[in-house]
ROSE-4610 file (N, C-alpha, C; in Angstrom, 1 decimal, always signed):
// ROSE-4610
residu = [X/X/X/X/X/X/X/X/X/X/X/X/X/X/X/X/X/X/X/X/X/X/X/X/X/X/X/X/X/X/X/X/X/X/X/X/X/X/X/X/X/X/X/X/X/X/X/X/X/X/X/X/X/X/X/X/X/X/X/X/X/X/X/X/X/X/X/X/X/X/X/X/X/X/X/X/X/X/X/X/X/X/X/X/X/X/X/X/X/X/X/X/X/X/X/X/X/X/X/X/X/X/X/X/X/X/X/X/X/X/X/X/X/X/X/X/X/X/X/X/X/X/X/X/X/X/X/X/X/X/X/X/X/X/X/X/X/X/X/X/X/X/X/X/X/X/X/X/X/X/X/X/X/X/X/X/X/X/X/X/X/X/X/X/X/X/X/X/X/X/X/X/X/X/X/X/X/X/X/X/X/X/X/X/X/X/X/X/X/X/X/X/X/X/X/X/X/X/X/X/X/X/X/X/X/X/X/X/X/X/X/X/X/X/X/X/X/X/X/X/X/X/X/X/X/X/X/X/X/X/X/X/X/X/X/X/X/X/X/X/X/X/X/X/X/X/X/X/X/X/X/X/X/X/X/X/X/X/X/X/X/X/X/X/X/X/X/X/X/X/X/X/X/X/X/X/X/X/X/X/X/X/X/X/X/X/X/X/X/X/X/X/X/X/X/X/X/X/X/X/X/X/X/X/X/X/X/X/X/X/X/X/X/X/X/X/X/X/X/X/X/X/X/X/X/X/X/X/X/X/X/X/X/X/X/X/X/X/X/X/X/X/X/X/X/X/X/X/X/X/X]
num = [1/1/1/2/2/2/3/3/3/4/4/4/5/5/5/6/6/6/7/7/7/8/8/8/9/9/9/10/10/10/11/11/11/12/12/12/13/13/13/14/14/14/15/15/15/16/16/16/17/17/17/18/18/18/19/19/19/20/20/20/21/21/21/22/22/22/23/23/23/24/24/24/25/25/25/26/26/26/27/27/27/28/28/28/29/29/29/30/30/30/31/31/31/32/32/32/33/33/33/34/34/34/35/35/35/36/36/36/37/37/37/38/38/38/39/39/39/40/40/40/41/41/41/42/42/42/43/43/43/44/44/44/45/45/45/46/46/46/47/47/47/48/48/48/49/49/49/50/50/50/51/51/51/52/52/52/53/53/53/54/54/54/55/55/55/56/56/56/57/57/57/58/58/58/59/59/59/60/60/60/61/61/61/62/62/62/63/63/63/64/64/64/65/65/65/66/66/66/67/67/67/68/68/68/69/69/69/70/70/70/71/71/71/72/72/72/73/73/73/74/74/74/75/75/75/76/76/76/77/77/77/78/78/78/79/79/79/80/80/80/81/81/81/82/82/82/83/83/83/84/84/84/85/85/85/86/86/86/87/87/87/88/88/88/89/89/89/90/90/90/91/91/91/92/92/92/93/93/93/94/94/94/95/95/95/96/96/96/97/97/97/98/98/98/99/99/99/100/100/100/101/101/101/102/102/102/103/103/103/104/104/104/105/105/105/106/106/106/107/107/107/108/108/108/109/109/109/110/110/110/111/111/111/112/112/112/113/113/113/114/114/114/115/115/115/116/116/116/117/117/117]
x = [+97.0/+98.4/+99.0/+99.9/+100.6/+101.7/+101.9/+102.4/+103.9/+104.8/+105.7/+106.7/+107.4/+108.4/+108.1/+106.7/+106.2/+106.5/+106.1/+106.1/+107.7/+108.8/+110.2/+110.2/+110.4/+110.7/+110.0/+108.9/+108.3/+109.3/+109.7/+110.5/+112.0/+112.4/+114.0/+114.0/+113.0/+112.7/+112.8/+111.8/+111.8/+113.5/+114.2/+115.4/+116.3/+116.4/+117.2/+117.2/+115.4/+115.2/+115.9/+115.9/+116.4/+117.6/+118.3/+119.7/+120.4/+120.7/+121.0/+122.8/+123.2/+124.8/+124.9/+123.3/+123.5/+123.7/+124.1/+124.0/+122.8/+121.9/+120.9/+120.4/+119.9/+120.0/+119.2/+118.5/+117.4/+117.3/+116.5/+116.1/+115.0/+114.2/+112.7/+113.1/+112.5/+112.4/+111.0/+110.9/+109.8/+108.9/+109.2/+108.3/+107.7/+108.3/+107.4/+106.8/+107.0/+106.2/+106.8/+108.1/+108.7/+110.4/+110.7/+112.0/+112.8/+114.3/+115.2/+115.7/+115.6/+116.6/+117.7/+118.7/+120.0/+121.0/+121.1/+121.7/+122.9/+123.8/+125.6/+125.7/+126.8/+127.4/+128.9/+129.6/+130.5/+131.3/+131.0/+131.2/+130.7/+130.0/+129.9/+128.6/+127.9/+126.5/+126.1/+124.5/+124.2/+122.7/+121.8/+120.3/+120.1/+119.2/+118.6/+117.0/+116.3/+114.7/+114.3/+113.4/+112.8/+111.3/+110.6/+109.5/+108.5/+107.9/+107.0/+105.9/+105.0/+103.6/+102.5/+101.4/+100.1/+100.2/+101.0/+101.2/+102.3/+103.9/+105.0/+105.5/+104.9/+105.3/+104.6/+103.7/+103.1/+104.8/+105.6/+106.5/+106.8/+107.1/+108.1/+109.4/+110.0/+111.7/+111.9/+110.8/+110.7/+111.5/+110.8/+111.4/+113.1/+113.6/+114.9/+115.5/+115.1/+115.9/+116.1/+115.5/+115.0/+116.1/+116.0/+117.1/+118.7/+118.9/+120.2/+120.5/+119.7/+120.4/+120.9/+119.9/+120.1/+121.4/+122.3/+122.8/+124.1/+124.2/+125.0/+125.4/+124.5/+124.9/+124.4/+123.4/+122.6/+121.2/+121.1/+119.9/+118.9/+117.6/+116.8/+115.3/+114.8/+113.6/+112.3/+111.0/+110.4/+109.4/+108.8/+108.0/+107.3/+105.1/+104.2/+103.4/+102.1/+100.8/+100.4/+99.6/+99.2/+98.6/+97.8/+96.2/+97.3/+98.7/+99.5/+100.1/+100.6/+101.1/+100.8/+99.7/+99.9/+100.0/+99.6/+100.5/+101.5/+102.3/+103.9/+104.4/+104.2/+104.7/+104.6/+103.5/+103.6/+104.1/+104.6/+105.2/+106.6/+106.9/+108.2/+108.5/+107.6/+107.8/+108.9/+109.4/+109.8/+111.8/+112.0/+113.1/+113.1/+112.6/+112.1/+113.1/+113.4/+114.9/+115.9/+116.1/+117.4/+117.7/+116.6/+117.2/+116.4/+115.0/+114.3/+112.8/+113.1/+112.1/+111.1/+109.1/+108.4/+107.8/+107.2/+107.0/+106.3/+105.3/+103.6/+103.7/+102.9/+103.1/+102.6/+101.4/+100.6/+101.9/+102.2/+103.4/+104.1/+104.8/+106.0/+105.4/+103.5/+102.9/+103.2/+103.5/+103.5/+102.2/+102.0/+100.9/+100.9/+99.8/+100.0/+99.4/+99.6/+98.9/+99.2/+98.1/+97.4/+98.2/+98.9/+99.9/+99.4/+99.6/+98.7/+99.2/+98.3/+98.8/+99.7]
y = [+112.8/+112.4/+112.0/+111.1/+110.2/+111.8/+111.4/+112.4/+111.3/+111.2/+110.1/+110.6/+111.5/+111.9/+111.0/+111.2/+110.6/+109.3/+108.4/+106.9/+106.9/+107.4/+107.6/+107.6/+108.5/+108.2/+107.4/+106.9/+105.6/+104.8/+103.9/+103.1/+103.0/+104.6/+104.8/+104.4/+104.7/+104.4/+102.7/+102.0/+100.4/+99.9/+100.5/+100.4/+100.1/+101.5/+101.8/+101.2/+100.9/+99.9/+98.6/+98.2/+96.4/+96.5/+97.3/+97.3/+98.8/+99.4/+100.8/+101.3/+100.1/+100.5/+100.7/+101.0/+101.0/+103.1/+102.9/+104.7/+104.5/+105.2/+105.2/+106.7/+107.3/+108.0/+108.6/+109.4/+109.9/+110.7/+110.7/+112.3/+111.7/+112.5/+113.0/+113.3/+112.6/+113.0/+114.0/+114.9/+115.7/+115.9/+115.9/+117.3/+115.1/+114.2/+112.9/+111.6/+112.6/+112.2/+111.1/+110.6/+109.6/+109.5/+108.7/+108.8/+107.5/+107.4/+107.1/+106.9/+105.3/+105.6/+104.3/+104.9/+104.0/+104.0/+102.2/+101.9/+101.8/+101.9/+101.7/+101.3/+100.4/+100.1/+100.4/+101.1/+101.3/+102.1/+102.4/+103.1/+102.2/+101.0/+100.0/+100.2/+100.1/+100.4/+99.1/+98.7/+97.5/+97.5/+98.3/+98.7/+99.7/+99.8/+100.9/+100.8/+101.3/+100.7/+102.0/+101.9/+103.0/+103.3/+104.4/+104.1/+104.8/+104.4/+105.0/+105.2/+106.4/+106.7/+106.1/+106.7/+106.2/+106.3/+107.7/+107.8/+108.0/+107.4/+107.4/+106.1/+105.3/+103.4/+103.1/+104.3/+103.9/+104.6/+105.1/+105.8/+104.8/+104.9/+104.3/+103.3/+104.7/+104.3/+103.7/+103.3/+102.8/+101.4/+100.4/+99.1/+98.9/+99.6/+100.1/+100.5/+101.2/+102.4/+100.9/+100.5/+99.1/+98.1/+97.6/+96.8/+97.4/+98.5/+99.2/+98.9/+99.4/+99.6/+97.7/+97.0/+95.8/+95.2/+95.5/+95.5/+95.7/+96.8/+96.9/+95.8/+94.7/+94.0/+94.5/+95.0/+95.5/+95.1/+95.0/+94.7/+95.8/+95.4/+96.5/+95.9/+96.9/+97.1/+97.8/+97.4/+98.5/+98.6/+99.7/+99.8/+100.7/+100.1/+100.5/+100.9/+101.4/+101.8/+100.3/+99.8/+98.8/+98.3/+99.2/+98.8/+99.0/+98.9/+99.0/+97.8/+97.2/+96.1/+95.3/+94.1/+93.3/+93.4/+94.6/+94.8/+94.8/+95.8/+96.1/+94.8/+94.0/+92.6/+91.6/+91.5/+90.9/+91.8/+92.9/+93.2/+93.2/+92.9/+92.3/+91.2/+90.2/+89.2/+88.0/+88.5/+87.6/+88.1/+89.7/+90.0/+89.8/+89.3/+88.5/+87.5/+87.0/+85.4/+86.2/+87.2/+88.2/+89.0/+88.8/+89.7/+90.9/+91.1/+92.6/+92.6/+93.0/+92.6/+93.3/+93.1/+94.4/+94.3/+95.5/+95.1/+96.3/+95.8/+96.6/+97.5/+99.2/+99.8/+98.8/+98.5/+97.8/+96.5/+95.3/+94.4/+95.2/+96.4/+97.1/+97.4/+97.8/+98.5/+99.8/+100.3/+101.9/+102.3/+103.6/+104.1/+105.1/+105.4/+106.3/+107.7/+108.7/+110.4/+110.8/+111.5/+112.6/+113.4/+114.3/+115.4/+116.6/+117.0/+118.7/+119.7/+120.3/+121.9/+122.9]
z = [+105.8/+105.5/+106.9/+106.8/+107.9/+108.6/+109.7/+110.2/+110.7/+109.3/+109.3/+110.1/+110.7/+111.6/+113.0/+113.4/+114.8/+114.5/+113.2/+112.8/+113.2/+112.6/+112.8/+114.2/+115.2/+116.4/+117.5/+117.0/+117.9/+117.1/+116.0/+115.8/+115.8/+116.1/+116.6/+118.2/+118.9/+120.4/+120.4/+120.0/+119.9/+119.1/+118.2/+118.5/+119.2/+119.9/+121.0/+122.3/+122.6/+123.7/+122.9/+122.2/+121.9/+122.1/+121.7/+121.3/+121.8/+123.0/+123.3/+122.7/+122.4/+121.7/+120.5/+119.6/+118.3/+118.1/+117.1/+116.5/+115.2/+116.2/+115.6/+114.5/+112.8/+112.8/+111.5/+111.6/+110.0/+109.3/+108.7/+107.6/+107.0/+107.2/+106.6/+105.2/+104.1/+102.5/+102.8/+102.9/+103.2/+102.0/+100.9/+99.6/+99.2/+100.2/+99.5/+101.4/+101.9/+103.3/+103.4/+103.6/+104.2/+104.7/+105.2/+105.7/+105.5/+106.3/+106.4/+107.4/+108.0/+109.3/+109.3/+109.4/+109.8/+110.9/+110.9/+112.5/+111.9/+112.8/+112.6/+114.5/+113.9/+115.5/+115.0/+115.8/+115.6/+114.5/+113.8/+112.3/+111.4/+111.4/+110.8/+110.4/+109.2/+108.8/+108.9/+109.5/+109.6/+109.0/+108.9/+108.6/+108.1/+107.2/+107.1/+106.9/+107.4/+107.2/+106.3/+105.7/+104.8/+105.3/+105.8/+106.3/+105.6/+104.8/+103.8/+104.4/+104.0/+104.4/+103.5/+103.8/+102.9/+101.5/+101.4/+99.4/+99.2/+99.9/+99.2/+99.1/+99.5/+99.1/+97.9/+97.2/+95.5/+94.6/+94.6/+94.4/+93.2/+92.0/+90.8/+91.4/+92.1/+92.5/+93.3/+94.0/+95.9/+95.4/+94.7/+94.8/+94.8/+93.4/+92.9/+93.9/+94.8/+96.3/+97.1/+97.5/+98.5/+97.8/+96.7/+96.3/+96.3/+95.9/+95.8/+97.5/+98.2/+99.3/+100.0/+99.9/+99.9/+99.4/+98.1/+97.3/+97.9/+99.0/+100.0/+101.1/+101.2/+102.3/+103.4/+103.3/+104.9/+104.7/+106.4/+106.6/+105.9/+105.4/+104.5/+104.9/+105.7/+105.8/+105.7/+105.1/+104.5/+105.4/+105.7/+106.9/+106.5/+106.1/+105.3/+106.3/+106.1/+106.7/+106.5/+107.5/+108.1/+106.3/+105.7/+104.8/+103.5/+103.8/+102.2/+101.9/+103.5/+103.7/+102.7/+102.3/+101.3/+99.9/+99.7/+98.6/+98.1/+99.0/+98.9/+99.2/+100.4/+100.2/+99.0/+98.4/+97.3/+96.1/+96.2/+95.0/+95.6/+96.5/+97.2/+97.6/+97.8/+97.9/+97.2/+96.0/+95.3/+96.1/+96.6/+97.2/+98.8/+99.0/+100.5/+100.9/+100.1/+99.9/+100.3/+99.6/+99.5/+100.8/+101.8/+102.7/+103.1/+102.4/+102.2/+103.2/+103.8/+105.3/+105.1/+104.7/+105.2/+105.9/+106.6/+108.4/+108.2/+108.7/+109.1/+110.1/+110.2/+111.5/+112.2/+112.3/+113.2/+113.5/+112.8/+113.6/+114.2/+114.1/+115.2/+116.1/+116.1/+117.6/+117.1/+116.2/+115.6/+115.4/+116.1/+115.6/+115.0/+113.8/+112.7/+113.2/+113.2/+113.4/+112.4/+112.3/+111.1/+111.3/+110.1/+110.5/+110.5/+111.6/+111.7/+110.4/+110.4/+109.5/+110.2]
């Protein structure tokens, strides 16, 4: 299993280098190995990326979560294990128009670790 917190702060880091005035900020969904990270500038919500592991981008709700938040008028991006990617894009592809970004560890340069015991 993906050791998703590490995936989380290698891509809060590539953040913060682009952009250092953003408020950057997360939480681990733990008991489903994936997280949540959202940027605000200013009190202003701008992003929120979702970063799913090896077995929580199969999830029922994932797409639904992904649109709702989109739904908001924020940037919405899904961030898979390299070998989930074309799937989840083509079962997203058709909200792609809309604004719903997916993005490969491997495209960010994220690297994946096995999560210790």
């Amino acid at each position: 299993m993906i050791d998703i917190e590490d995936v989380i702060l290698q891509r809060i880091e590539q953040i913060e280098e682009d952009d250092p005035e953003l408020d950057v900020g997360y939480e681990i969904i733990g008991d489903e190995n994936r997280g949540i990270i959202i940027t605000a500038w200013e009190d202003i919500l701008i992003s929120v990326e979702f970063v799913e592991s090896d077995i929580s981008w199969k999830r029922e709700l994932a797409e639904l979560e992904y649109l709702d938040a989109r739904n908001e008028n924020l940037i919405v991006a899904v961030i898979v294990p390299t070998d989930a990617y074309l799937e989840v894009y083509s079962r997203l592809r058709d909200h792609s128009i809309k604004g719903l970004l997916v993005l490969s560890y491997e495209s960010l340069g994220i690297l994946s670790t096995p999560m210790t015991s």
